[in-house]
PAVO-712179 format. One record per residue: residue in three letters; x negated, y negated, z of N, C-alpha, C in turn. Coordinates in steps of 0.1 Angstrom, whole numbers, plus 5000, padded with zeros to 4 digits. Atoms other than C-alpha are relative to their C-alpha. Layout:
N
AlaXYZXYZXYZ;...
//
This chain:
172
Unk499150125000500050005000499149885000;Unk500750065002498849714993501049855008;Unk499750124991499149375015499449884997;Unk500450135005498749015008500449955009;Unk499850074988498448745036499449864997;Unk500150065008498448445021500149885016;Unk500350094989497348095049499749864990;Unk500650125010497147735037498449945006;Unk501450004995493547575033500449935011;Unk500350124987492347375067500349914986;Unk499850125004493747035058500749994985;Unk499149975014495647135025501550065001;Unk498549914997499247235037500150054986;Unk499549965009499847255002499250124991;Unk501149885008497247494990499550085009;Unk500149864992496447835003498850114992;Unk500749855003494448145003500750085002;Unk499349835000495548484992499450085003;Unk501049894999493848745006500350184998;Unk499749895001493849074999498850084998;Unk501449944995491349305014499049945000;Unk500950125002488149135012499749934992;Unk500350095010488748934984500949895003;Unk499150124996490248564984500549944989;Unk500050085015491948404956500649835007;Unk499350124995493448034958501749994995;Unk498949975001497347984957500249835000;Unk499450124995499547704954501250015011;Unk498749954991502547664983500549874996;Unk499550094998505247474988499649874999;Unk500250144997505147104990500249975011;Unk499950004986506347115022499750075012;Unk500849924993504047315033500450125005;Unk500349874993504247625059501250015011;Unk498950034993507347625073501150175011;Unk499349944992509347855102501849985000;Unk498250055000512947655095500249974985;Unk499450065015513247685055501450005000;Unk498850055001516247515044499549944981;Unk499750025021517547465006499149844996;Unk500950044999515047204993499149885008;Unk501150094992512747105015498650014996;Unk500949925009510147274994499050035007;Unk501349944993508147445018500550165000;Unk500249855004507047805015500350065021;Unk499549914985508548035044499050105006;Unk500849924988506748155074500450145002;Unk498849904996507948475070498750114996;Unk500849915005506448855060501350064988;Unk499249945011508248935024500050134991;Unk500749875012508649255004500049944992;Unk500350065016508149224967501150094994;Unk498849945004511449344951499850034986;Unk500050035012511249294914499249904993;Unk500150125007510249084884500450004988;Unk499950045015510148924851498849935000;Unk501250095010507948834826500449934988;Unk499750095019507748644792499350084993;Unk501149955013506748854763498649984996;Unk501150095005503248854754499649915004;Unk501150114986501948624784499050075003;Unk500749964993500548854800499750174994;Unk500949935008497649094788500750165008;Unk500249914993498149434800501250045011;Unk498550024992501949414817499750145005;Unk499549844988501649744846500049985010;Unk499350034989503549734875500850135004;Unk499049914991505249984900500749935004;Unk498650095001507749694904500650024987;Unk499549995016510349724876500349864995;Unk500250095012509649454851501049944992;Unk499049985008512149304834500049864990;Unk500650095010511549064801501349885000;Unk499050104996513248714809500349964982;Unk499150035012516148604782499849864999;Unk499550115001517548294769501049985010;Unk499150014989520348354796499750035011;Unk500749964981518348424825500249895012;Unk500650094991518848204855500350075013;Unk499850014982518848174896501049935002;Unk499650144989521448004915499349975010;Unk500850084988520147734938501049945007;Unk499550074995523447604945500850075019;Unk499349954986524447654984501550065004;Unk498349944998528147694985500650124984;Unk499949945008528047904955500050125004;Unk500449894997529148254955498550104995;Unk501849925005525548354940499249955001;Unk501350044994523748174958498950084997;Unk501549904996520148314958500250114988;Unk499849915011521348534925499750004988;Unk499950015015520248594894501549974992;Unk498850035007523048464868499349984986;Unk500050025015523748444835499949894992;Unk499650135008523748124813500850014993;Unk499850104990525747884811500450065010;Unk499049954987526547894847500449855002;Unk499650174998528347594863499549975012;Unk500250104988527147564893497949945000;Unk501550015004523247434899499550165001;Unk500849895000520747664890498749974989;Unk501350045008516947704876500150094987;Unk500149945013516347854838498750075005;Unk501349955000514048124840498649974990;Unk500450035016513148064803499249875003;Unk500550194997510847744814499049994988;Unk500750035010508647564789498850035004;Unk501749994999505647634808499750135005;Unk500949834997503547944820500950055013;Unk499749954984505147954859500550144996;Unk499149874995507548264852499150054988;Unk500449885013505448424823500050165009;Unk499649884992505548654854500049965012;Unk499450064988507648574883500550155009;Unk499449884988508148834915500849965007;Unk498950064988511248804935499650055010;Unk500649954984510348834970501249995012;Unk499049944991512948924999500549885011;Unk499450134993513348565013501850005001;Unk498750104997517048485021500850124992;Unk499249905006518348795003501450105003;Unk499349904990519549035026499950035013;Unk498850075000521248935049499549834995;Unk500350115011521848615024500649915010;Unk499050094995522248305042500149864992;Unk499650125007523647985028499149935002;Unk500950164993521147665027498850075001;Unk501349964998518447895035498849994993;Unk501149995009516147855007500250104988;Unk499749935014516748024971499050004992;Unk500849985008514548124946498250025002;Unk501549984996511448214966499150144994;Unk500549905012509148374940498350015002;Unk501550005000505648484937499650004988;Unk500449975015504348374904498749874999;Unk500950025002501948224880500149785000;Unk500150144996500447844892499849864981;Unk500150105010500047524873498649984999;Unk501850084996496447394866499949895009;Unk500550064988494847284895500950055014;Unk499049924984497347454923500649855003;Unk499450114997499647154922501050095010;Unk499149934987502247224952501550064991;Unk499149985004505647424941501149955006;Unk498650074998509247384952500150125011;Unk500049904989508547664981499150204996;Unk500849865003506847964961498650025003;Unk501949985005503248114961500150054989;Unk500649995016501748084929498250005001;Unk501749985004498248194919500050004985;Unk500649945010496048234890500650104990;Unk499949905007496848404857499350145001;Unk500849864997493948614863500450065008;Unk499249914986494948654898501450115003;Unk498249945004498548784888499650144993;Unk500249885008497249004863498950115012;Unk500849934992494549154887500850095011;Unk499149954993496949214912501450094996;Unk498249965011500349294892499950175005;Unk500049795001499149714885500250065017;Unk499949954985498949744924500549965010;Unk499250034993501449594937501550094999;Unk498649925000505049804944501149915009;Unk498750084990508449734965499150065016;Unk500449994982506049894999499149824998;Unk501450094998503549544992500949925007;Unk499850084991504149305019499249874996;Unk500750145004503348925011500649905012;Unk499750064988502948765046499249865001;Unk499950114999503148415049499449935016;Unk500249984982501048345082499349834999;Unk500850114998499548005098498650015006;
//
């Protein structure tokens, strides 16, 4: 099984280390840093220990796509709800939906491979934070909207050996 324990730098709430076994990569977090009371956007990354449930990718992003997570190639109708009072809250949905929600399909690299991670799922609470994902960063580890994001490399390096046992602990 494999474990990831992911801490932001000294003096960088918004930027972190991944660690896993004795190797370190760098990560981006939240904007709102490291948080024990996430709530719908405050954009800080939850203090919590998450499984790794699933993902998606984008076609041809990523070199070498193998995963013991099951994989699933994001559409033109792919989204999340983000909206709170929504019955699908925290759900994947279809496009159009009407209530808020994020497009998986983004113009940029983030979801070329995105992991849904066990935040706020089950048991789902309202307000709690939606769409907490482990995927790929922007250049330079700019801060996210509450995810960890690393490295293309990093993603791909990791990806083949990660399953639904991998634990991705969010520690201070």
């Amino acid at each position: 099984m494999v474990n990831l324990t992911v801490r932001a730098r000294p003096g960088k709430r918004c930027e972190g280390i991944l660690q896993w076994g004795h190797l370190a990569f760098p990560c981006a977090l939240g904007r709102g840093g490291i948080s024990a009371f996430k709530r719908e956007g405050d954009g800080a990354t939850p203090l919590s220990r998450m499984r790794l449930l699933n993902g998606y990718f984008r076609k041809g992003r990523i070199a070498g796509l193998r995963s013991s997570l099951a994989m699933a190639p994001i559409g033109d109708r792919d989204g999340w709800c983000d909206a709170a009072g929504d019955r699908n809250y925290n759900r994947p949905v279809s496009l159009p939906y009407p209530a808020s929600h994020e497009r998986m399909l983004r113009a940029d690299r983030l979801y070329d491979c995105c992991i849904v991670l066990d935040h706020n799922i089950r048991p789902r609470r309202r307000g709690m934070g939606s769409a907490i994902f482990f995927h790929i960063a922007k250049d330079g580890f700019p801060p996210t909207e509450g995810c960890v994001a690393v490295a293309p490399g990093t993603m791909a390096r990791l990806l083949p050996r990660l399953s639904r046992k991998t634990i991705l602990r969010v520690a201070r």
